[in-house]
N, C-alpha and C positions, 0 to 999 in steps of 0.2 A: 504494500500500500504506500503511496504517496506521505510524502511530510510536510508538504505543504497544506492544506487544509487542517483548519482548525476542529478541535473537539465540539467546536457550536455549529461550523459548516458540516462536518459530517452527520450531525445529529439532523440538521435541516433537511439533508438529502434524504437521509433514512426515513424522514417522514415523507417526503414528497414520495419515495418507490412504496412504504406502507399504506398512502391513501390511494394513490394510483396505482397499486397492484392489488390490493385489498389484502396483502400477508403481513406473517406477525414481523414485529421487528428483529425476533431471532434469526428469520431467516436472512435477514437481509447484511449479508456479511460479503467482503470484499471478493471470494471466492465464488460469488453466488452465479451464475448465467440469467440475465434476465429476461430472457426466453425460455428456454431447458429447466429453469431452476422456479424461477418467480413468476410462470404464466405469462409476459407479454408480447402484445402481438404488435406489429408496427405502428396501430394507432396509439397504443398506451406510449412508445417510445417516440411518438411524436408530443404529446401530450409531457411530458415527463421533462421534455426540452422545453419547452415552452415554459411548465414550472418555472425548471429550473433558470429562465434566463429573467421569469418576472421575480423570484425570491431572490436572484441573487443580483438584478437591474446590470445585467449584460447577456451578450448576443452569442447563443450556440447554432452555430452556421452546420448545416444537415450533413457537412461533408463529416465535420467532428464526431456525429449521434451515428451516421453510418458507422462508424468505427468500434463505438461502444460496444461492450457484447457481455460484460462484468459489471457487477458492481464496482471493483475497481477501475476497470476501465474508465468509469462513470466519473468515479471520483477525480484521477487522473486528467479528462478532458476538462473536466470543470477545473480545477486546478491551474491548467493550461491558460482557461479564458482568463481567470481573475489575475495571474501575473501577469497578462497581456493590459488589463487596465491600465 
Protein backbone atom coordinates (compact mmCIF):
# COMPACT_ATOMS: atom_id res chain seq x y z
CA UNK A 1 0.00 0.00 0.00
CA UNK A 2 0.97 3.52 -0.63
CA UNK A 3 2.28 6.17 2.12
CA UNK A 4 1.01 8.78 0.89
CA UNK A 5 -2.55 8.96 1.98
CA UNK A 6 -3.50 9.61 5.12
CA UNK A 7 -5.37 7.46 7.86
CA UNK A 8 -8.45 10.01 7.34
CA UNK A 9 -8.05 9.77 3.23
CA UNK A 10 -8.18 6.11 3.57
CA UNK A 11 -10.90 5.81 5.91
CA UNK A 12 -12.96 8.34 3.34
CA UNK A 13 -12.30 5.84 0.53
CA UNK A 14 -13.33 2.92 2.59
CA UNK A 15 -16.52 4.52 2.96
CA UNK A 16 -17.09 5.72 -0.45
CA UNK A 17 -16.39 1.58 -1.81
CA UNK A 18 -18.61 0.56 1.53
CA UNK A 19 -21.66 2.74 0.31
CA UNK A 20 -21.08 2.06 -3.22
CA UNK A 21 -20.52 -1.47 -3.09
CA UNK A 22 -22.84 -2.19 -0.21
CA UNK A 23 -19.88 -4.45 1.78
CA UNK A 24 -18.68 -4.48 5.08
CA UNK A 25 -15.62 -2.53 5.66
CA UNK A 26 -13.73 -5.69 6.57
CA UNK A 27 -13.61 -6.44 3.23
CA UNK A 28 -12.53 -3.68 1.88
CA UNK A 29 -8.73 -4.11 2.39
CA UNK A 30 -5.82 -3.10 -0.18
CA UNK A 31 -5.74 -6.63 -1.60
CA UNK A 32 -9.26 -6.68 -2.30
CA UNK A 33 -10.23 -6.88 -6.46
CA UNK A 34 -13.02 -4.66 -6.97
CA UNK A 35 -14.68 -6.62 -9.28
CA UNK A 36 -13.73 -10.41 -8.39
CA UNK A 37 -13.78 -9.52 -4.60
CA UNK A 38 -16.30 -6.41 -3.91
CA UNK A 39 -19.09 -7.12 -6.70
CA UNK A 40 -18.55 -4.10 -9.02
CA UNK A 41 -19.46 -3.62 -12.22
CA UNK A 42 -18.39 -0.73 -14.54
CA UNK A 43 -21.19 1.42 -13.55
CA UNK A 44 -20.22 1.31 -9.73
CA UNK A 45 -16.59 2.14 -10.98
CA UNK A 46 -17.73 4.98 -12.76
CA UNK A 47 -19.75 6.01 -9.90
CA UNK A 48 -16.93 5.54 -7.20
CA UNK A 49 -14.67 8.05 -9.50
CA UNK A 50 -16.95 10.42 -9.51
CA UNK A 51 -17.15 10.08 -5.56
CA UNK A 52 -14.07 10.00 -5.40
CA UNK A 53 -13.16 13.35 -7.32
CA UNK A 54 -16.37 15.28 -5.52
CA UNK A 55 -14.82 14.13 -1.66
CA UNK A 56 -11.67 14.78 -2.41
CA UNK A 57 -12.40 18.20 -5.02
CA UNK A 58 -10.07 16.98 -7.83
CA UNK A 59 -10.31 15.20 -11.30
CA UNK A 60 -9.85 11.30 -11.82
CA UNK A 61 -9.47 11.35 -15.72
CA UNK A 62 -11.06 7.58 -16.87
CA UNK A 63 -7.65 6.77 -18.21
CA UNK A 64 -6.55 6.43 -14.34
CA UNK A 65 -10.13 4.25 -13.18
CA UNK A 66 -9.33 2.19 -16.38
CA UNK A 67 -6.23 1.04 -14.41
CA UNK A 68 -7.68 0.54 -11.12
CA UNK A 69 -8.54 -3.09 -10.59
CA UNK A 70 -7.58 -3.14 -6.33
CA UNK A 71 -8.21 -1.42 -3.64
CA UNK A 72 -4.82 -0.46 -3.66
CA UNK A 73 -4.66 0.39 -6.99
CA UNK A 74 -7.58 2.65 -5.92
CA UNK A 75 -5.63 4.11 -3.23
CA UNK A 76 -2.44 4.53 -5.27
CA UNK A 77 -4.32 6.53 -8.22
CA UNK A 78 -5.81 8.76 -5.92
CA UNK A 79 -2.62 9.30 -4.26
CA UNK A 80 -1.24 10.02 -7.69
CA UNK A 81 -4.11 12.81 -8.29
CA UNK A 82 -3.77 14.76 -4.83
CA UNK A 83 0.36 15.09 -5.25
CA UNK A 84 -0.46 16.33 -8.76
CA UNK A 85 -2.48 19.30 -6.83
Amino acid sequence: MNSILSAENIEKVQEILVQQLAVERTQVVPEADLVADLGADSLDLVEIGITAEETFNLTMPDEDMEKVRTVGDFYEALAARILDR
